[in-house]
Backbone of each chain as ProteinMPNN parsed JSONL, in Angstrom:
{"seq_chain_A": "XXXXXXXXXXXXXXXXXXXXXXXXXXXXXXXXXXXXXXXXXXXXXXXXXXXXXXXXXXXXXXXXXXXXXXXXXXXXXXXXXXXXXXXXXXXXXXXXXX", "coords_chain_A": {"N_chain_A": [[37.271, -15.377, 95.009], [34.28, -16.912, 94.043], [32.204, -18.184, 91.654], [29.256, -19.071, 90.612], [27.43, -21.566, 88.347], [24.686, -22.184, 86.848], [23.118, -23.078, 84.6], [23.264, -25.728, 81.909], [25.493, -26.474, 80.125], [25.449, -26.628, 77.11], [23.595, -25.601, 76.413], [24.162, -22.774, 77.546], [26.303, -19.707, 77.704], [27.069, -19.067, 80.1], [28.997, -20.799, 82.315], [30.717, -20.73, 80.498], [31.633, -17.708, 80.182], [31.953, -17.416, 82.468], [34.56, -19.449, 83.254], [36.131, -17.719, 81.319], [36.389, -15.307, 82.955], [37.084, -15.39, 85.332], [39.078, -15.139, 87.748], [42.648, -16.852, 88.603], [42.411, -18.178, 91.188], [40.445, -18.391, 91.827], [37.32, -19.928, 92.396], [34.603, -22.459, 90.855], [31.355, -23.05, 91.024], [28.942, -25.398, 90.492], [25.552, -25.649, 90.147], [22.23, -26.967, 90.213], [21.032, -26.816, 87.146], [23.273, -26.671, 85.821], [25.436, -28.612, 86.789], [25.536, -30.644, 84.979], [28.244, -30.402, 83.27], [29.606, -31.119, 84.639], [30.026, -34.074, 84.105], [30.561, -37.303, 83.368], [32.189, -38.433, 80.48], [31.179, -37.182, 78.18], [30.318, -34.581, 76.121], [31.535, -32.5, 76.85], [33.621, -33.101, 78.77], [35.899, -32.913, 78.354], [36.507, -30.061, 78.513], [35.96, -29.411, 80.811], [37.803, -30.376, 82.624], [40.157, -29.09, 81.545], [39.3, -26.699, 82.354], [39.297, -27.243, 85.38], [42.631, -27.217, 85.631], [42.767, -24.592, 85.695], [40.73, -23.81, 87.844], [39.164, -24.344, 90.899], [36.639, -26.963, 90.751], [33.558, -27.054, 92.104], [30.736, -29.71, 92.344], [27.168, -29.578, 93.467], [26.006, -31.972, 95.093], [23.046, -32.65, 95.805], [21.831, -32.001, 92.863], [23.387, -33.413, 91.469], [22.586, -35.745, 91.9], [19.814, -35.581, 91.799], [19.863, -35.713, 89.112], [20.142, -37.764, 87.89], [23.188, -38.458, 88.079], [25.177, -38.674, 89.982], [26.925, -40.768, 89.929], [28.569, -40.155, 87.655], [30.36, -38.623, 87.999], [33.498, -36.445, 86.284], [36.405, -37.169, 87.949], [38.175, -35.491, 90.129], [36.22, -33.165, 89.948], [34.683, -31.185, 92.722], [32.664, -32.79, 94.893], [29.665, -31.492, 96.595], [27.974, -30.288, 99.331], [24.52, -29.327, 100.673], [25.291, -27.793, 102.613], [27.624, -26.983, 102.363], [27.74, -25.871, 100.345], [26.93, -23.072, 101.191], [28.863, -22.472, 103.532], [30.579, -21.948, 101.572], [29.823, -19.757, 99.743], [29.627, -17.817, 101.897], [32.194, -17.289, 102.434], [33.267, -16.253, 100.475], [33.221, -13.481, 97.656], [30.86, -13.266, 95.459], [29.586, -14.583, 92.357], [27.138, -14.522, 89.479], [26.581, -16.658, 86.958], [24.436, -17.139, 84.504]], "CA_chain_A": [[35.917, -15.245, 94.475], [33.495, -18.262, 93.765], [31.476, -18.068, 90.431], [27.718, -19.598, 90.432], [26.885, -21.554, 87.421], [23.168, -23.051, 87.194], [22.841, -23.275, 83.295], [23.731, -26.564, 81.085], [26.865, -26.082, 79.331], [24.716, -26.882, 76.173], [22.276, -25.001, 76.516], [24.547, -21.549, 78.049], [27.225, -19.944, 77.823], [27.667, -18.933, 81.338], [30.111, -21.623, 82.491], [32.345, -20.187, 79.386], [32.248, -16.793, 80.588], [32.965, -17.44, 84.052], [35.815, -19.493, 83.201], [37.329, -16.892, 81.086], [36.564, -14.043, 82.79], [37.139, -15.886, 86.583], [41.082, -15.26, 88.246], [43.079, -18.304, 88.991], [42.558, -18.474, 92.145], [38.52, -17.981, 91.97], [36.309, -21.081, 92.161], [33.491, -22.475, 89.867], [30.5, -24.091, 91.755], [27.903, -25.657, 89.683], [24.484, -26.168, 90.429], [21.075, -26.931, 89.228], [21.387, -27.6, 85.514], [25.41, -26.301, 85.752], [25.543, -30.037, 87.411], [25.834, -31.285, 83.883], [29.004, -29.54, 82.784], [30.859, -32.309, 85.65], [29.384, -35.596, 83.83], [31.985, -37.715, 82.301], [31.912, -39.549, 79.063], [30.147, -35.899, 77.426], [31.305, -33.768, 74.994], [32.439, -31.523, 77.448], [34.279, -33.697, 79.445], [37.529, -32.568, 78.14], [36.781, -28.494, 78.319], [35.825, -28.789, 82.129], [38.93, -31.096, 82.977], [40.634, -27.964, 81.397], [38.696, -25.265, 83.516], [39.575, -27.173, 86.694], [43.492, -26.943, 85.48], [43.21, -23.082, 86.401], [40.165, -23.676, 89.061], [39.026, -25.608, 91.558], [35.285, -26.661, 90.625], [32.31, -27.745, 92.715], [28.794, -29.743, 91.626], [26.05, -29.681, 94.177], [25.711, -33.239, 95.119], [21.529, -32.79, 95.789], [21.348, -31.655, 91.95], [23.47, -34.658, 90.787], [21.431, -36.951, 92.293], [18.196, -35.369, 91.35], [19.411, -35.655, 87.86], [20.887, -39.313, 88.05], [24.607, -38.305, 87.258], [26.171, -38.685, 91.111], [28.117, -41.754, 89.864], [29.066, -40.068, 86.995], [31.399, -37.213, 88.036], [34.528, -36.004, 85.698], [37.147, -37.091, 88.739], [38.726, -33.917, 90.214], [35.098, -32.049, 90.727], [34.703, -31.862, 94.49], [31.432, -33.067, 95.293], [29.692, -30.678, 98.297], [26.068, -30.426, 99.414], [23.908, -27.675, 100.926], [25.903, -26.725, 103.875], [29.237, -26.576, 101.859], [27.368, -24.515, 99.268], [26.509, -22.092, 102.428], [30.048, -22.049, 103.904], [31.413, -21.498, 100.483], [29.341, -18.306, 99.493], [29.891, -16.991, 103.403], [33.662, -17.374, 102.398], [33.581, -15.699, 99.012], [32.406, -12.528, 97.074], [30.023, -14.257, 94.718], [28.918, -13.785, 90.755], [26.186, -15.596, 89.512], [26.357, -16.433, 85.419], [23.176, -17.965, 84.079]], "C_chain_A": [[35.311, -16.597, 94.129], [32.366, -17.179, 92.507], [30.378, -19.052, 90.106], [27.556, -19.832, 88.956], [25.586, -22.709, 87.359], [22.571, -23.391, 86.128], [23.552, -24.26, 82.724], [24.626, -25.899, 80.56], [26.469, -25.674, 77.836], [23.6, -25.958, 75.954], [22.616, -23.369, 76.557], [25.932, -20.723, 78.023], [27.898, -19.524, 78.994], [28.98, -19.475, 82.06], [31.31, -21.137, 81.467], [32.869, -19.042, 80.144], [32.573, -16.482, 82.069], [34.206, -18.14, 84.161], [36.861, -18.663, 82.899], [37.653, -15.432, 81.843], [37.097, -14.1, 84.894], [38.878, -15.853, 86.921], [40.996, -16.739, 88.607], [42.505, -18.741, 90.203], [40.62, -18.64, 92.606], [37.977, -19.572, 91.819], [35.032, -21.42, 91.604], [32.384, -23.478, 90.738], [29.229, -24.09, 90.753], [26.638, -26.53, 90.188], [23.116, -26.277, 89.668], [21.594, -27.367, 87.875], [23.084, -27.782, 84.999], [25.854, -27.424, 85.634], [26.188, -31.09, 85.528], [27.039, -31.376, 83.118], [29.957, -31.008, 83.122], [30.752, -33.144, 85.339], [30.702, -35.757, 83.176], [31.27, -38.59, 81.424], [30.447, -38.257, 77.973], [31.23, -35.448, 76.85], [31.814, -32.727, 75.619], [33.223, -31.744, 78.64], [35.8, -32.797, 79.583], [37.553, -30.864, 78.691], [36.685, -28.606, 80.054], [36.946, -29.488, 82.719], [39.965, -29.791, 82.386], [40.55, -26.727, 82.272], [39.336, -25.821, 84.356], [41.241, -27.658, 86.695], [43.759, -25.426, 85.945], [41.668, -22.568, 87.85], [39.368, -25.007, 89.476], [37.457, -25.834, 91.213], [34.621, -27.555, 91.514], [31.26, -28.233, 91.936], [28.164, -30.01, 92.788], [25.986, -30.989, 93.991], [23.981, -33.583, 94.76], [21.057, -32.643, 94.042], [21.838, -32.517, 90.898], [22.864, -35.332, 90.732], [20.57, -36.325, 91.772], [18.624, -35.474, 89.656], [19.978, -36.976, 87.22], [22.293, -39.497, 87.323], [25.905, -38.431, 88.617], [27.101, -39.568, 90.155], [29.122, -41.198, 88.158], [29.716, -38.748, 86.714], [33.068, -37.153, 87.298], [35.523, -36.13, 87.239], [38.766, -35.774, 88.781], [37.755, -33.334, 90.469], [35.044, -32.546, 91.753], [33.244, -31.516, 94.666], [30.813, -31.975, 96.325], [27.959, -30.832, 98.215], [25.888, -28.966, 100.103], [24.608, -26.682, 101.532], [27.061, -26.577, 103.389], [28.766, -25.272, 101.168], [27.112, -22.971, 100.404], [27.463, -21.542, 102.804], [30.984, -21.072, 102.734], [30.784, -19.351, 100.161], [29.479, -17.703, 100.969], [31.152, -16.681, 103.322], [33.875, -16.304, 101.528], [33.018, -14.691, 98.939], [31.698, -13.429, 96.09], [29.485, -13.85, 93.16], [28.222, -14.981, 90.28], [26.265, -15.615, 87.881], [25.407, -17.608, 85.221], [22.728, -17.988, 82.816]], "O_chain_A": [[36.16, -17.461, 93.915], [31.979, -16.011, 92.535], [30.655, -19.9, 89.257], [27.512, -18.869, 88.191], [25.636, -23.863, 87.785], [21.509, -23.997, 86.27], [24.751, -24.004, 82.835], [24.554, -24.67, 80.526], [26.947, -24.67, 77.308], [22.84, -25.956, 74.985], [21.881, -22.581, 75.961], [26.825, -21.429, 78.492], [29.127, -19.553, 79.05], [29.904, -18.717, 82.355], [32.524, -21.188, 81.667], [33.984, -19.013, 80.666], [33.23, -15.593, 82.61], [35.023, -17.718, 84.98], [37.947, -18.551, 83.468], [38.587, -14.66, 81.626], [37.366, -13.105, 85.567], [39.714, -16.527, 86.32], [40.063, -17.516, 88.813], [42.055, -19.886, 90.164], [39.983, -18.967, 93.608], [38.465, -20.265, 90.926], [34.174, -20.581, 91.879], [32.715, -24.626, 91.035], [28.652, -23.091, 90.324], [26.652, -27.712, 90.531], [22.949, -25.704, 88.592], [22.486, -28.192, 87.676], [23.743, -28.527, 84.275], [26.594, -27.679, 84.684], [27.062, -31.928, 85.304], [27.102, -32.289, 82.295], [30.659, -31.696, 82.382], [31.375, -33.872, 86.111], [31.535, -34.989, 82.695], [30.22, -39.225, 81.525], [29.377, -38.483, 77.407], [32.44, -35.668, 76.909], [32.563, -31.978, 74.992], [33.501, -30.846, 79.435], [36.449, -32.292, 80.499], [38.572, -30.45, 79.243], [37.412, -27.804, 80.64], [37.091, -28.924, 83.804], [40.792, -29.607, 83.279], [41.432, -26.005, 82.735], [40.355, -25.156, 84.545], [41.496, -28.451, 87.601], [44.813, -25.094, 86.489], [41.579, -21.531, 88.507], [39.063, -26.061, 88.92], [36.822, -24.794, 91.39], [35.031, -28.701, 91.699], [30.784, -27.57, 91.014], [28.737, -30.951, 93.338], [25.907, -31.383, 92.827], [23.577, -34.365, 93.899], [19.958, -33.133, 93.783], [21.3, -32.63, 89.796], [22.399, -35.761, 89.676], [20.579, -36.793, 90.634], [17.683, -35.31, 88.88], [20.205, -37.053, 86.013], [22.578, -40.264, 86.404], [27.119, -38.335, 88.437], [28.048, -38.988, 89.623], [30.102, -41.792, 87.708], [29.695, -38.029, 85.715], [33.884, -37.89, 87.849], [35.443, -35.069, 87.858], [39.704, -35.426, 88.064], [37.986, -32.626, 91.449], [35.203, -33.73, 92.053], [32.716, -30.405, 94.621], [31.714, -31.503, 97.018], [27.131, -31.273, 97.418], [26.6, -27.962, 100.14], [24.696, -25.467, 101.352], [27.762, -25.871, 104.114], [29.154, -24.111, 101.295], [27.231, -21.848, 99.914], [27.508, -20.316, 102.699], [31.687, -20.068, 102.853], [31.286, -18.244, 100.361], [29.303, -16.502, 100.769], [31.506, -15.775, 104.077], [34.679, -15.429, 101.847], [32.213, -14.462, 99.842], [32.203, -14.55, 96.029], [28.993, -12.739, 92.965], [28.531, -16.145, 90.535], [26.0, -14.521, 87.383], [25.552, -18.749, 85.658], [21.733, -18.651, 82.526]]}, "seq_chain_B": "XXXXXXXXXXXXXXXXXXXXXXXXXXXXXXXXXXXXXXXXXXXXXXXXXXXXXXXXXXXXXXXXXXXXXXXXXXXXXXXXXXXXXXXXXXXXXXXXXXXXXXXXXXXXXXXXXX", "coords_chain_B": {"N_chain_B": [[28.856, -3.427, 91.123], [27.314, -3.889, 88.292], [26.1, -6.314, 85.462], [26.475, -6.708, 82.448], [25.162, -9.218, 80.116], [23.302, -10.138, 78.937], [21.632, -10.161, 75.384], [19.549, -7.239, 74.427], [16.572, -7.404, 74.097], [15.154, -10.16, 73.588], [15.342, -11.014, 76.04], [14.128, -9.882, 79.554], [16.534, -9.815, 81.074], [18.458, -7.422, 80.171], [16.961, -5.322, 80.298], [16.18, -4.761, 82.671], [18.341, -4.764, 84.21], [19.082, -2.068, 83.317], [17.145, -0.554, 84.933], [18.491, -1.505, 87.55], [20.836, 0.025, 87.658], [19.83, 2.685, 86.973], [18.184, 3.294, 89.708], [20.632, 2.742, 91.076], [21.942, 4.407, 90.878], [20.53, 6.944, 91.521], [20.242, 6.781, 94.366], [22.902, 6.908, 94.836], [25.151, 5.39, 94.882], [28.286, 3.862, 94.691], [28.619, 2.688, 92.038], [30.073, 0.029, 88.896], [29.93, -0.126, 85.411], [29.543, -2.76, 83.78], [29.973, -4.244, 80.472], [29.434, -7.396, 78.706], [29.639, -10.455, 76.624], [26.711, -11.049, 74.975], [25.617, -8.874, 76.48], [26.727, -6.601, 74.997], [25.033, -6.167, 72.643], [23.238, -4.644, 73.567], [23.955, -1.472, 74.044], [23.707, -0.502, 71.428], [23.997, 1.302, 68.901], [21.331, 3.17, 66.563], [19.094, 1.827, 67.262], [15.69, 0.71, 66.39], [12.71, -0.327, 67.263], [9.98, 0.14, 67.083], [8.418, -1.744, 65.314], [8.283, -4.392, 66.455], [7.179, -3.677, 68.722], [8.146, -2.949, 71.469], [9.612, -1.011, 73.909], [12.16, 1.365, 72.855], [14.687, 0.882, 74.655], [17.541, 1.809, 74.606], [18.583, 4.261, 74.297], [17.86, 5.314, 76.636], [20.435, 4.418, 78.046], [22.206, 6.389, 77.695], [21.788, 8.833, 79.712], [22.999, 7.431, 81.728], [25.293, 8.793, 82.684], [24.229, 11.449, 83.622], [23.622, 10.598, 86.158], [26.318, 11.054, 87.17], [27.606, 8.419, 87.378], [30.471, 7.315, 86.279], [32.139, 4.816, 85.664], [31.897, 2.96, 83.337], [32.978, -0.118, 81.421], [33.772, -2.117, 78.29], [33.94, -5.037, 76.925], [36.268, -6.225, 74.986], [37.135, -8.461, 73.827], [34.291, -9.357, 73.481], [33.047, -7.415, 71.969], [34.48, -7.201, 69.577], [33.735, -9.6, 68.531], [31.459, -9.781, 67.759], [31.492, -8.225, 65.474], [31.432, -5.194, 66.766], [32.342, -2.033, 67.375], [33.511, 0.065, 68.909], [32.247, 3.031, 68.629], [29.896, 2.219, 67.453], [28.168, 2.429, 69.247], [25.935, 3.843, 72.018], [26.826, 4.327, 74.135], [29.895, 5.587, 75.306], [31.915, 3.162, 76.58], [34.941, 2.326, 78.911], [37.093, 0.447, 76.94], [38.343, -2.936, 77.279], [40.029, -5.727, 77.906], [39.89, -8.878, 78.205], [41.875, -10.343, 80.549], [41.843, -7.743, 82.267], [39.194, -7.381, 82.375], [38.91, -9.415, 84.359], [40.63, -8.428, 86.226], [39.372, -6.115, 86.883], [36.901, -7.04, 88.506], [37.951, -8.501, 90.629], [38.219, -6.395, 92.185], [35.617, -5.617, 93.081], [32.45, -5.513, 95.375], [30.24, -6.2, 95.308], [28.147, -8.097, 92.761], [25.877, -7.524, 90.565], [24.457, -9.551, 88.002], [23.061, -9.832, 84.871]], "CA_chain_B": [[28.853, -3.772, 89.804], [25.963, -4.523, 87.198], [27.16, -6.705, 84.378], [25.259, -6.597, 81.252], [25.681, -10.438, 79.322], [22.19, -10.874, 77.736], [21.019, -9.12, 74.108], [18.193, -6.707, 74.917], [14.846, -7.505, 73.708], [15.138, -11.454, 73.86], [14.724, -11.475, 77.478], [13.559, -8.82, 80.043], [17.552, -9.578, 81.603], [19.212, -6.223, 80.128], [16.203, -4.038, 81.01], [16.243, -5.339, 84.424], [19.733, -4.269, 84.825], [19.119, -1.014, 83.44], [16.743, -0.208, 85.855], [19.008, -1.14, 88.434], [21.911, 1.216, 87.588], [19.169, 4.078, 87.438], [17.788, 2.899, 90.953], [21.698, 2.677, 92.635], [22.296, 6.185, 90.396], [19.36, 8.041, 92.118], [20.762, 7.092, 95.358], [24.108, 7.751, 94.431], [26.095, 4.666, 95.494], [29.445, 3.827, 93.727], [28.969, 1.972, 90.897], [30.899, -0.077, 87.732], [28.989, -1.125, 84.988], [30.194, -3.787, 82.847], [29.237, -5.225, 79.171], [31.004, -8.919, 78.343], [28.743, -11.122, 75.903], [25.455, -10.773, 74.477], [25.336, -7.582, 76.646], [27.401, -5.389, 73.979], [24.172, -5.824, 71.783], [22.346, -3.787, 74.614], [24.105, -0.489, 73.972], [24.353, -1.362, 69.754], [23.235, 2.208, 67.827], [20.551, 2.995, 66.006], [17.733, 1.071, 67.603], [14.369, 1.471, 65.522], [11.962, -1.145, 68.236], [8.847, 0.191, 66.843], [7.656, -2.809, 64.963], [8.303, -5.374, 67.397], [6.05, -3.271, 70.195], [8.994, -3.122, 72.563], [10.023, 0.105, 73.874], [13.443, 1.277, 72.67], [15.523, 1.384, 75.858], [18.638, 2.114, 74.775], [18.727, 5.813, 74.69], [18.312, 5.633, 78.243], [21.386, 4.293, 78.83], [22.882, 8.223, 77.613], [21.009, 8.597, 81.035], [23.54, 7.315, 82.892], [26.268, 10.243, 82.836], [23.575, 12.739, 84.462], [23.867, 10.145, 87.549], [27.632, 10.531, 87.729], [28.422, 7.212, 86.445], [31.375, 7.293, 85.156], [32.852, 3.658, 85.609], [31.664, 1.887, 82.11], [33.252, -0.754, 80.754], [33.022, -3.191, 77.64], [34.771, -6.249, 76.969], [37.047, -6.254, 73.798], [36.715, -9.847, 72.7], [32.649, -9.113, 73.002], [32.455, -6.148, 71.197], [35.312, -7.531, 68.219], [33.912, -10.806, 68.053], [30.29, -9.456, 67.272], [31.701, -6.842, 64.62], [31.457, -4.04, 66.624], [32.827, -0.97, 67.736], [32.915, 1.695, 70.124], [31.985, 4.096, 66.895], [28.716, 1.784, 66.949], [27.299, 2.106, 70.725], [25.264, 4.922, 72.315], [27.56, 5.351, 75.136], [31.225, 5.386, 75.466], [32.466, 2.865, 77.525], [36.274, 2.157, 78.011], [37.342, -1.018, 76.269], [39.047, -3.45, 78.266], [40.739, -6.964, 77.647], [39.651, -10.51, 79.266], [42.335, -10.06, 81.876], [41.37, -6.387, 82.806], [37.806, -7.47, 83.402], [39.369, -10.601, 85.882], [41.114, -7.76, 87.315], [38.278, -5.085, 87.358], [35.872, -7.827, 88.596], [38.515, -8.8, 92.113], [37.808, -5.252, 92.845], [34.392, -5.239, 93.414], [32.41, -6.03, 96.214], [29.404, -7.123, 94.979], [27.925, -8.348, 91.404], [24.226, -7.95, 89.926], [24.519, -10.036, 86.776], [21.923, -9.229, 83.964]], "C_chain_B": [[28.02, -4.121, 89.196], [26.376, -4.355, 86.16], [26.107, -6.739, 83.536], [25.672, -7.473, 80.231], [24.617, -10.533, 78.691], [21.813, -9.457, 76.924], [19.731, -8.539, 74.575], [16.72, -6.639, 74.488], [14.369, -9.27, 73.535], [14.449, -12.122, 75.053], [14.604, -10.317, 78.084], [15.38, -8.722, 80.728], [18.524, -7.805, 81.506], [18.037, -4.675, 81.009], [15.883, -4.032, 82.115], [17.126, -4.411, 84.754], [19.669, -2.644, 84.359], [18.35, -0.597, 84.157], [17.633, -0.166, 86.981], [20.438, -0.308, 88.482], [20.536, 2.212, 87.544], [18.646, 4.156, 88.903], [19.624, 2.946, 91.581], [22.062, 4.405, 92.068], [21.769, 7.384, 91.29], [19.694, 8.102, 93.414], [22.653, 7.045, 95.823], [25.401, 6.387, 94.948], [27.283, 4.218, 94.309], [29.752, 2.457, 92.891], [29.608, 1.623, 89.754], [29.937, -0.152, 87.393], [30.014, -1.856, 83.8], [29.466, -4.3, 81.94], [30.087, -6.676, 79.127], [29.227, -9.691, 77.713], [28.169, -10.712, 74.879], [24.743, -9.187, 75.216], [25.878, -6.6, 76.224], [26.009, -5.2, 73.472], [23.396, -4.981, 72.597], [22.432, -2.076, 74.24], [24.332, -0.296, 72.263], [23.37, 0.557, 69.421], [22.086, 2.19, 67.422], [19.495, 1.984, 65.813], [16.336, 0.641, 67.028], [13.435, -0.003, 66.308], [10.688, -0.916, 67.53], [8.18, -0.658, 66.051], [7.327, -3.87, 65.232], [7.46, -5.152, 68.405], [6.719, -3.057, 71.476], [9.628, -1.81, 72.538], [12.051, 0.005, 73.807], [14.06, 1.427, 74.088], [16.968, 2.001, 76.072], [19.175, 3.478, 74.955], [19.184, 6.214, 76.161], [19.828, 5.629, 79.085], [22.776, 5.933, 78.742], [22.864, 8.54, 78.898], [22.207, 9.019, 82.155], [24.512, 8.561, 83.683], [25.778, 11.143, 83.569], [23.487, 12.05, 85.641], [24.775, 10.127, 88.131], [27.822, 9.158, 87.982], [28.995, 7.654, 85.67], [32.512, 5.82, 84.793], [32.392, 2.572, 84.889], [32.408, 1.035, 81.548], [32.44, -1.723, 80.063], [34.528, -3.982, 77.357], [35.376, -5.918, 75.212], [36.707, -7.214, 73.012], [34.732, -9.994, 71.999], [32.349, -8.752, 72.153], [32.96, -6.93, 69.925], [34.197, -8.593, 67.743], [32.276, -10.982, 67.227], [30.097, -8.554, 66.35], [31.478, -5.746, 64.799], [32.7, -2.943, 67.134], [32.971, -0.44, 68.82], [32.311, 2.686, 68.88], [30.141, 3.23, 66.912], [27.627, 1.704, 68.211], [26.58, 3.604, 71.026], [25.885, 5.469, 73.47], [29.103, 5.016, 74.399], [32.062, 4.793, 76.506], [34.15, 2.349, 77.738], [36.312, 0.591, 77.571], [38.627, -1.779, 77.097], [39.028, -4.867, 77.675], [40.212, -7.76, 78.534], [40.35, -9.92, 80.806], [42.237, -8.626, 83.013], [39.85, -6.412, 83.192], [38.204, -8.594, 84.895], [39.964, -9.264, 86.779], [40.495, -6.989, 88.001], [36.939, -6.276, 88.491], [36.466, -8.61, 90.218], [38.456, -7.783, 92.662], [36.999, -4.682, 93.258], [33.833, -6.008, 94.343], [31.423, -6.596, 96.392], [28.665, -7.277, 93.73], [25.773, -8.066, 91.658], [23.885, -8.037, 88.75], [22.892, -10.333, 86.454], [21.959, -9.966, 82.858]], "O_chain_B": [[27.716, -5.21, 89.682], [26.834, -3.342, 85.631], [24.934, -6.794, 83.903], [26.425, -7.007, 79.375], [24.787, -11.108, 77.616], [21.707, -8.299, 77.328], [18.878, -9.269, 75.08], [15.941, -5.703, 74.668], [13.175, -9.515, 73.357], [13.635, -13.031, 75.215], [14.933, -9.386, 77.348], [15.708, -7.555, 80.939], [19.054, -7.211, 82.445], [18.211, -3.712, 81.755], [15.185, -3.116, 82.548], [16.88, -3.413, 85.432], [20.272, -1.896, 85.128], [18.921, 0.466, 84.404], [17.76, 0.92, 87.547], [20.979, -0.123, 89.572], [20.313, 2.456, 88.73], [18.706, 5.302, 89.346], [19.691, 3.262, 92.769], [22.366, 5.351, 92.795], [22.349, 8.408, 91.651], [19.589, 9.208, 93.944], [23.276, 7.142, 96.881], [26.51, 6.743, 95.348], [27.019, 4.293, 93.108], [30.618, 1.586, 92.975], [29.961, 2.632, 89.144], [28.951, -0.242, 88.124], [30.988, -1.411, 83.192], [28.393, -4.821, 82.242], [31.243, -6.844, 79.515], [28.103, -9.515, 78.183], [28.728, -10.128, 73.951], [23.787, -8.547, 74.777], [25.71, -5.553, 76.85], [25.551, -4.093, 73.755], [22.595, -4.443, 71.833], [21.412, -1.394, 74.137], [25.437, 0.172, 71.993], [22.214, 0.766, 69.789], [21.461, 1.197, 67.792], [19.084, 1.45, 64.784], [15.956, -0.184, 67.859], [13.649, -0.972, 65.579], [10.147, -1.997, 67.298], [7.0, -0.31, 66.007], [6.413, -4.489, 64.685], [6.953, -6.086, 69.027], [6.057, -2.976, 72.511], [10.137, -1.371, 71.507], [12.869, -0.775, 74.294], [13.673, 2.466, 74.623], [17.474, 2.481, 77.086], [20.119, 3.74, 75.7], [20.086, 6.872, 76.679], [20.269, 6.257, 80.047], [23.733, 6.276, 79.436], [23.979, 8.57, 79.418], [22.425, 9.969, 82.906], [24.447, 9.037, 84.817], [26.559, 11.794, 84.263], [23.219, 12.846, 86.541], [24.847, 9.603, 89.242], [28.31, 8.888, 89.079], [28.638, 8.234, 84.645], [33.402, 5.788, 83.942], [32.359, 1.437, 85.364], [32.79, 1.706, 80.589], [31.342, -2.187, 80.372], [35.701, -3.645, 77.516], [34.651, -5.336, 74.405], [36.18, -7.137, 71.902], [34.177, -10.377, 70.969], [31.552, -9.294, 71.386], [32.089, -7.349, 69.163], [33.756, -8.464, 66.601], [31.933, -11.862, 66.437], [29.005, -8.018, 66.161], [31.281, -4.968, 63.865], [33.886, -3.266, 67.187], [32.221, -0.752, 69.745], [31.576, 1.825, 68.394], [29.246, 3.825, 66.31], [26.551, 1.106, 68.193], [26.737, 4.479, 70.175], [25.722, 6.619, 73.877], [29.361, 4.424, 73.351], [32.79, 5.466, 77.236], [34.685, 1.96, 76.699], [35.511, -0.263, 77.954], [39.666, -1.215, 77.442], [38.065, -5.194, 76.981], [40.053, -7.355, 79.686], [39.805, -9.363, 81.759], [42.505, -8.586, 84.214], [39.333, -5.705, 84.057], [37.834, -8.492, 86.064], [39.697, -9.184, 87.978], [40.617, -6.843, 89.217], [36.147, -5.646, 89.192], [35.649, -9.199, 90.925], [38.627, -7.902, 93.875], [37.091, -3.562, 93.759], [34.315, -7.132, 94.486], [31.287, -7.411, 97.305], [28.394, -6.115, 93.429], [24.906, -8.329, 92.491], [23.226, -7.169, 88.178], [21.958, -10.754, 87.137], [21.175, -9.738, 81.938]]}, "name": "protein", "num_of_chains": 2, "seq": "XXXXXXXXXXXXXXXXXXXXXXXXXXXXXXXXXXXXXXXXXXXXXXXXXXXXXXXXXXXXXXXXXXXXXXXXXXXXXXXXXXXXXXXXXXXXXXXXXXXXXXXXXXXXXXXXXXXXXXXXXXXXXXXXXXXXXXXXXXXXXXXXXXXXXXXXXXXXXXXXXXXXXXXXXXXXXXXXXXXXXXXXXXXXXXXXXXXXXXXXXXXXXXXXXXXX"}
């Protein structure tokens, strides 16, 4: 399963309840505001370096950049852009938390 | 599946989703429904809306049972962690643990989160 999150961490608690409620094996892709969750040197540095201990997470590259945080990815999120985001949901069943 | 995470009169999100369980009800397709969050407060007792201007909706969700829905769940940690019940909701849905929604939730084949 892949799990859509598009809401600030700060702001939502989406990203929580798709971690807890997401199987091991399920993946977290974050886009749009989600994008924020993957920044390093934040106060939630540490909790999403935790999440991607039991999954693998994505940030939308186009939504880093548009929010000037590419260079500043939590190492371990795997970068992807449109056409990954495409393949990925063609791969997966999909849940969207916002 | 239609999951029910946001409190109901905040945002239009819960009464969305109850529309669409009465819309897959009417044509009879085989639905869960799921609470986890801020969507326990959705099904919460004793409603009284009339001073706010917002129609009560929750009644409706009684509703569902005459569509044959019978696959309700609510989240445990939700319900506890917001002081409620089952004793305090308008339906009866079963109560289920974190890992019993991960499990209920690899069994479905497609989501329409609310």
């Amino acid at each position: 399963m892949l799990h859509l999150v598009n809401k600030s961490p700060y702001d939502s608690t989406g990203l929580e309840s798709a971690s807890k409620y997401a199987g091991k094996s399920s993946g977290i892709l974050l886009f749009e505001d989600g994008v924020y969750a993957a920044m390093s040197g934040t106060a939630y540095e540490d909790r999403i370096k935790e999440i991607m201990g039991d999954h693998d997470v994505y940030a939308l590259k186009e939504d880093l950049d548009a929010r000037g945080i590419a260079d500043r990815v939590v190492d371990g999120v795997k970068q992807i852009t449109y056409p990954d985001f495409v393949d990925l949901v063609e791969q997966n069943k999909v849940a969207s938390w916002s | 599946m239609i999951v029910f995470r946001k409190a109901p009169y905040g945002s239009i999100y819960a009464f969305e989703g109850l529309e669409n369980v009465l819309i897959m009800g009417a044509y009879d397709q085989d639905v869960s429904i799921l609470f986890i969050d801020d969507g326990v407060y959705s099904i919460k007792d004793g409603m009284d809306t009339e001073a706010i201007g917002i129609k009560n909706f929750s009644p409706t969700f009684r509703a569902i049972e005459a569509y044959d829905i019978e696959k309700l769940y609510i989240d445990k940690e939700s319900l506890e962690s917001r002081g409620l019940s089952v004793d305090d909701l308008v339906i009866e849905p079963k109560v289920i643990d974190a890992s019993e929604v991960e499990a209920l939730m690899e069994e479905q084949k497609n989501f329409f989160m609310f």
